[in-house]
C-alpha positions as CSV (number, residue, x, y, z in Angstrom):
1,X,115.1,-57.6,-70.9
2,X,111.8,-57.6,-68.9
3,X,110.7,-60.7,-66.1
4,X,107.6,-60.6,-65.1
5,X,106.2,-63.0,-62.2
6,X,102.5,-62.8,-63.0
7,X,100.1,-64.5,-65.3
8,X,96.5,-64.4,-65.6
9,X,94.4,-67.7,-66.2
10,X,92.2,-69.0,-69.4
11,X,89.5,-67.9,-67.7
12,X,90.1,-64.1,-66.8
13,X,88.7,-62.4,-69.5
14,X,87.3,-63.0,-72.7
15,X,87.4,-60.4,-75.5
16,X,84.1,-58.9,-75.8
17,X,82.0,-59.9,-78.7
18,X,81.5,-56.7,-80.8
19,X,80.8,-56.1,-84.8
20,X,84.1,-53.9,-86.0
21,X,82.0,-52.1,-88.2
22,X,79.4,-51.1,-85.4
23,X,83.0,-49.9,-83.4
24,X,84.1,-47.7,-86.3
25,X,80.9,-46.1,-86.6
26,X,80.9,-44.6,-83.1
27,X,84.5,-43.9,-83.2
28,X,84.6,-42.5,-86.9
29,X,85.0,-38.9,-85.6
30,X,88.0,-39.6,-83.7
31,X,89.5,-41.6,-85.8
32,X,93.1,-40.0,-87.0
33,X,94.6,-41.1,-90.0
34,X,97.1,-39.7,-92.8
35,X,95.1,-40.5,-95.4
36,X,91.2,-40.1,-94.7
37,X,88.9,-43.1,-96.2
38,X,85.6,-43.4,-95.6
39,X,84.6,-46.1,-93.1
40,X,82.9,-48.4,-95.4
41,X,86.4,-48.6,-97.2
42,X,88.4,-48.9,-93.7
43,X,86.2,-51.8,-92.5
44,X,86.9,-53.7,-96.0
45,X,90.4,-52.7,-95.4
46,X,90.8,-54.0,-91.6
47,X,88.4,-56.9,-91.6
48,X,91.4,-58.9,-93.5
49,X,93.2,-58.5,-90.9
50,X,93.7,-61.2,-87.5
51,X,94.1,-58.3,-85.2
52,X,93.8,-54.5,-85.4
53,X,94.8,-51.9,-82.4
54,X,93.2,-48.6,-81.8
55,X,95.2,-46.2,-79.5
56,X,94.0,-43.1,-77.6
57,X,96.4,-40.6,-78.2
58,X,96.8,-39.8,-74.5
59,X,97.2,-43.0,-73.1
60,X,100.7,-43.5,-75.7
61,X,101.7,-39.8,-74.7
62,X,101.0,-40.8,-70.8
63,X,103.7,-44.0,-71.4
64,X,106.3,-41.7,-73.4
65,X,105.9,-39.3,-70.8
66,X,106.8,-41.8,-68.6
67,X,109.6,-43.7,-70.4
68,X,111.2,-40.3,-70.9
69,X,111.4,-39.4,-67.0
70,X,114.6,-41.9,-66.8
71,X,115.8,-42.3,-70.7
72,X,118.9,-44.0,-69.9
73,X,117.1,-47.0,-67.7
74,X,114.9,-49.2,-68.7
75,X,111.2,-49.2,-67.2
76,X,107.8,-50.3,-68.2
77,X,104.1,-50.3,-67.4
78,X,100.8,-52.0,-68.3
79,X,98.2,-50.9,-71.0
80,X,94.6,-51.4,-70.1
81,X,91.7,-51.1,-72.4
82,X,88.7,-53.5,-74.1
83,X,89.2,-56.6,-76.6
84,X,86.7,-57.3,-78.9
85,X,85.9,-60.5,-81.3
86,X,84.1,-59.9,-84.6
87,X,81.2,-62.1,-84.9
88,X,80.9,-61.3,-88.7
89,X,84.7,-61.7,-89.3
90,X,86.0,-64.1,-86.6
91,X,88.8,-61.2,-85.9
92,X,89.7,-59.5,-82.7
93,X,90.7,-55.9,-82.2
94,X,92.0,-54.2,-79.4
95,X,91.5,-50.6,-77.6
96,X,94.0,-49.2,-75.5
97,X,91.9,-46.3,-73.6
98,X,95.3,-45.8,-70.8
99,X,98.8,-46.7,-69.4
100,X,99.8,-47.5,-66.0
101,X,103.3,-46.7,-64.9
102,X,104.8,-49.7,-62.8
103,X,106.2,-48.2,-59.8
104,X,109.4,-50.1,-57.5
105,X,110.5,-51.9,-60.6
106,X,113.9,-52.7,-60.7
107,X,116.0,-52.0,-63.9
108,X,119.0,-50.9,-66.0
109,X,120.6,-50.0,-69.2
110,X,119.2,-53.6,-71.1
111,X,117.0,-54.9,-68.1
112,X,114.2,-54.1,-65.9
113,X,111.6,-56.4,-63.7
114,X,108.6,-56.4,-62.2
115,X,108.1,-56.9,-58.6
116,X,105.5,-58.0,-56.7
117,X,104.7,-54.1,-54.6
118,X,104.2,-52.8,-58.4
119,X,101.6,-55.4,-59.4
120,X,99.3,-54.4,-56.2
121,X,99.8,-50.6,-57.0
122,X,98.9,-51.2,-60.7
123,X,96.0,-52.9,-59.8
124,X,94.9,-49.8,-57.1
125,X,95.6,-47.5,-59.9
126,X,94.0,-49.1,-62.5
127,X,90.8,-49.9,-60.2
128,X,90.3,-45.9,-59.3
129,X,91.5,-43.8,-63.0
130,X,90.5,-46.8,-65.5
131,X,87.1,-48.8,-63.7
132,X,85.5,-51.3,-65.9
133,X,88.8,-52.0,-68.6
134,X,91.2,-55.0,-68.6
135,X,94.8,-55.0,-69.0
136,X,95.4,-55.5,-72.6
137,X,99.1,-55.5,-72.6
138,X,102.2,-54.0,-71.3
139,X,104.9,-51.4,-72.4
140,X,108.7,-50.9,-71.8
141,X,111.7,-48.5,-72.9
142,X,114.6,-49.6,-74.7
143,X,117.2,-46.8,-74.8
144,X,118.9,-46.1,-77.6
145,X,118.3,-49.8,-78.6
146,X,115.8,-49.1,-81.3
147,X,112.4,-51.2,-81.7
148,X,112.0,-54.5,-81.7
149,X,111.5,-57.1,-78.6
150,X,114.1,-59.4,-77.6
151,X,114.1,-63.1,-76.4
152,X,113.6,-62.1,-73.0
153,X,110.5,-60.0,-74.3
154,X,109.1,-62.5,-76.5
155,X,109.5,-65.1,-73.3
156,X,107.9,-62.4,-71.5
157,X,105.1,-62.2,-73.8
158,X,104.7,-66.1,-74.3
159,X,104.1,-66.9,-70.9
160,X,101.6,-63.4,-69.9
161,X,100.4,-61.9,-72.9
162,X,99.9,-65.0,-74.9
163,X,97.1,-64.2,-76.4
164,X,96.1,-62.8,-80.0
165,X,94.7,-59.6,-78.8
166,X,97.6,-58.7,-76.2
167,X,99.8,-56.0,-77.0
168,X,103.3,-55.2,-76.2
169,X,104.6,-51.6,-76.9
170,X,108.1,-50.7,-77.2
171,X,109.6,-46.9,-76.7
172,X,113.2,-45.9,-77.6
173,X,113.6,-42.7,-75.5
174,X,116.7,-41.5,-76.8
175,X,115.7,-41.9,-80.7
176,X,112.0,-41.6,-80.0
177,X,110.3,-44.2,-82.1
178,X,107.8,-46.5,-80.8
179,X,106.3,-50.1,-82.2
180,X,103.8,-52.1,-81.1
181,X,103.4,-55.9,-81.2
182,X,100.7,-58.6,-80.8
183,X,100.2,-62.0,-79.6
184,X,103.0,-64.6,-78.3
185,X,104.8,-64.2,-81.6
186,X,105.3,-60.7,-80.6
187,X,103.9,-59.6,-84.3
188,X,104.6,-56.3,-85.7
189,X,101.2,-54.0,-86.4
190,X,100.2,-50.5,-87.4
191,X,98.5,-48.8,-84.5
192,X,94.8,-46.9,-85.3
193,X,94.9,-43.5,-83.3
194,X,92.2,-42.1,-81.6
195,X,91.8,-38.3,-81.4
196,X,91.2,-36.7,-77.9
197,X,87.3,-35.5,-77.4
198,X,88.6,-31.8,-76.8
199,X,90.2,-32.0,-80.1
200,X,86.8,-33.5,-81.9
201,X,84.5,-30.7,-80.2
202,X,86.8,-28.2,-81.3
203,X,87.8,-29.5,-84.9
204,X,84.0,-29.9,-85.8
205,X,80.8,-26.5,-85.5
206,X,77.7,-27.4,-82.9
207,X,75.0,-28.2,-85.1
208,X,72.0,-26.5,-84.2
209,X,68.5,-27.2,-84.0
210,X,66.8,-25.8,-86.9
211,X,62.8,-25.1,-87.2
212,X,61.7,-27.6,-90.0
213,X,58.5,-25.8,-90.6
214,X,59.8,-22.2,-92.5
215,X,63.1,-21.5,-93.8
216,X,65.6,-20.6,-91.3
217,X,66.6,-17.3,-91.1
218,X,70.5,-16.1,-91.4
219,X,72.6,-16.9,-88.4
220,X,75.5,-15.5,-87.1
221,X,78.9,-17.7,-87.2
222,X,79.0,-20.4,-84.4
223,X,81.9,-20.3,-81.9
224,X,82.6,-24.6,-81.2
225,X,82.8,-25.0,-77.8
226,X,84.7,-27.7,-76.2
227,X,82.1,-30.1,-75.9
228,X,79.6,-31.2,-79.0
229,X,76.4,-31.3,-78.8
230,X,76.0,-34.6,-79.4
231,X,78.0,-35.8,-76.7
232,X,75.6,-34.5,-74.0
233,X,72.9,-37.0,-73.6
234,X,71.4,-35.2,-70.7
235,X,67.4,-34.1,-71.6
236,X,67.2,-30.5,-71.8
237,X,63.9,-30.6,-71.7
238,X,60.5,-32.7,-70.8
239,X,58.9,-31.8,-74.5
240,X,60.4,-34.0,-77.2
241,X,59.9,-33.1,-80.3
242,X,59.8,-36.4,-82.0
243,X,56.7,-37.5,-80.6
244,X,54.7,-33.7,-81.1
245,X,53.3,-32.7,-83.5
246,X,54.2,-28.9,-83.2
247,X,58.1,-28.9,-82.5
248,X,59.6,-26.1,-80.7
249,X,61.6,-23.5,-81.7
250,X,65.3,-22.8,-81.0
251,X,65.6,-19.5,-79.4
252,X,69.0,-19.0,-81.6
253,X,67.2,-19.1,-85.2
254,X,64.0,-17.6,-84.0
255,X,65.5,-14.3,-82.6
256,X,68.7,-13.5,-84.9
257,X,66.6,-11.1,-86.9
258,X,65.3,-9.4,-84.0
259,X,68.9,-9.2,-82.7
260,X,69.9,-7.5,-86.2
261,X,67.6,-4.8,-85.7
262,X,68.3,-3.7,-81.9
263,X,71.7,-3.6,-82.4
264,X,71.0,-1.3,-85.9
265,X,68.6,0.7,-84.1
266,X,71.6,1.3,-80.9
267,X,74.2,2.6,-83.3
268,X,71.7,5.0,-84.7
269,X,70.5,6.3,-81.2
270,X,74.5,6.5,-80.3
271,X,74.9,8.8,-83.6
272,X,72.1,11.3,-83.0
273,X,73.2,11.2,-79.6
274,X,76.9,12.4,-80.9
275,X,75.6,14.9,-82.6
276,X,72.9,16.2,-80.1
277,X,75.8,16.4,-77.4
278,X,78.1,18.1,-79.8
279,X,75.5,20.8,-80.8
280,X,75.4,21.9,-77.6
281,X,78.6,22.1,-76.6
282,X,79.1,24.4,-79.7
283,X,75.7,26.6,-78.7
284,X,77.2,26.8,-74.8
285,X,80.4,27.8,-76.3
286,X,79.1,31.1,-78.5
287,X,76.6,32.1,-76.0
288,X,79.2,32.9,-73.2
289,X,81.7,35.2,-74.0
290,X,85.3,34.5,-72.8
291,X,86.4,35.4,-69.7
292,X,89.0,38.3,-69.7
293,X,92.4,37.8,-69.0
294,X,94.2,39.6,-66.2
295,X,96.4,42.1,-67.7
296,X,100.2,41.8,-66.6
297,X,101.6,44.0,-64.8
298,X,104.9,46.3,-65.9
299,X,107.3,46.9,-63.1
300,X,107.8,51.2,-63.5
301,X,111.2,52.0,-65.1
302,X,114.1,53.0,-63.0
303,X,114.9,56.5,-63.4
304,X,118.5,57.6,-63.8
305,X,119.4,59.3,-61.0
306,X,121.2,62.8,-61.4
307,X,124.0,63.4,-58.9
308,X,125.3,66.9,-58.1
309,X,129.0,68.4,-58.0
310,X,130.0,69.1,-54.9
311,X,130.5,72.8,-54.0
């Protein structure tokens, strides 16, 4: 199927030494699965496994997407992302945060390769949309051929993705299934998806600062916006109120109540208004009497007119 004419040394990377239960914690919120479980019961449930893949959901639409352009061809790309070694468990775990379409490859029906003008654009596009991630694997169609990877695939990933923590995605276009695979055995695993931020700010209500001192008083329903709260780390202000001892109030729980009463006291001053206006109208309307109307005018009735006999 796929040849490939590049391969990275021992040396090149080295998964990144992480706790999984540390990377589940910041990423329980986006974490998308059928069944919900608590993360205390997921990290039991993953930390027997060798490997585990997490997926952001736009980086797999981003290679359908592309896989889908020509279904009939075959056609490929890279995956970038992080890998990560469990001190605690002694397992690794892969993120895929994007894909990179491979541009001037070369392919059919059952074949496609790399050449050497895609691997500097990869690396172009991969430096300037994905800074600071690795290439974790790579990704290629197979239309109408189902899922699985064949010798030339598992060759493929024997001598370039070799390792444990390298993944190899397959797409069938035509029947639209995808798999993905891992190390040089080209093992079959269950991807972990990873909701979009937009969806997560949406999905979940901005929490709101509340005074700690008195009860709060009743709010009006929160619109989310697209962004939480929590996800700006910017200061909004110099005065923190963790190290003062008189915290300040949010403007949105101290003035509800006062908000309440201006906009009961409008609608009253729009009603006596109403019926002020429509008072006078009626007092205008009996002190003037109505104008006369101009009477019609009759034409006269023709009179018959008498003729004589002639003498």
């Amino acid at each position: 199927m796929a040849k490939l004419k590049w391969r990275d040394s021992e040396d090149v990377y080295k998964p990144i030494s992480r706790p999984l239960k540390e990377f589940l914690q910041e990423k329980q919120d986006r974490i998308i699965q059928q069944n919900p479980i608590g993360i205390e019961d997921l990290h039991r449930q993953l930390r027997n496994n060798r490997m585990s893949v997490f997926v952001e959901r736009e980086a797999e639409a981003q290679l359908i997407q592309h896989l889908s352009i020509d279904p009939y061809n075959e056609t490929g790309g890279v995956l970038v992302g992080q890998a990560y070694l469990c001190p605690d468990t002694k397992n690794y775990y892969t993120e895929i945060v994007g894909s990179i379409a491979a541009p001037y490859t070369v392919g059919n029906r059952v074949h496609f390769q790399f050449t050497p003008e895609c691997w500097q654009a990869i690396l172009n596009n991969q430096k300037q949309d994905f800074p600071g991630t690795t290439i974790v694997g790579w990704y290629h169609s197979h239309p109408g051929h189902g899922i699985f990877l064949s010798g030339t695939d598992l060759n493929t990933q024997r001598l370039c993705f070799k390792q444990i923590w390298q993944i190899a995605v397959v797409y069938d276009p035509l029947r639209r299934e995808i798999g993905y695979f891992y190390d040089a055995d080209g093992r079959r695993i269950e991807a972990i998806y990873l909701q979009e931020l937009s969806q997560v700010a949406q999905s979940q209500p901005k929490q709101q600062k509340l005074n700690w001192r008195r009860p709060p008083e009743p709010q009006l329903p929160i619109v989310p916006t697209r962004f939480s709260a929590s996800l700006d780390n910017s200061p909004t202000s110099d005065h923190d109120p963790l190290q003062s001892g008189n915290p300040p109030i949010t403007g949105q729980a101290k003035t509800t109540g006062q908000n309440q009463d201006k906009f009961i006291m409008g609608v009253i001053i729009i009603v006596v208004l109403i019926v002020f206006l429509f008072y006078i109208s009626t007092s205008l309307s009996q002190s003037y009497p109505q104008k006369p109307q101009p009477a019609k005018l009759q034409p006269p009735e023709p009179k018959p007119i008498e003729s004589q006999p002639e003498q």
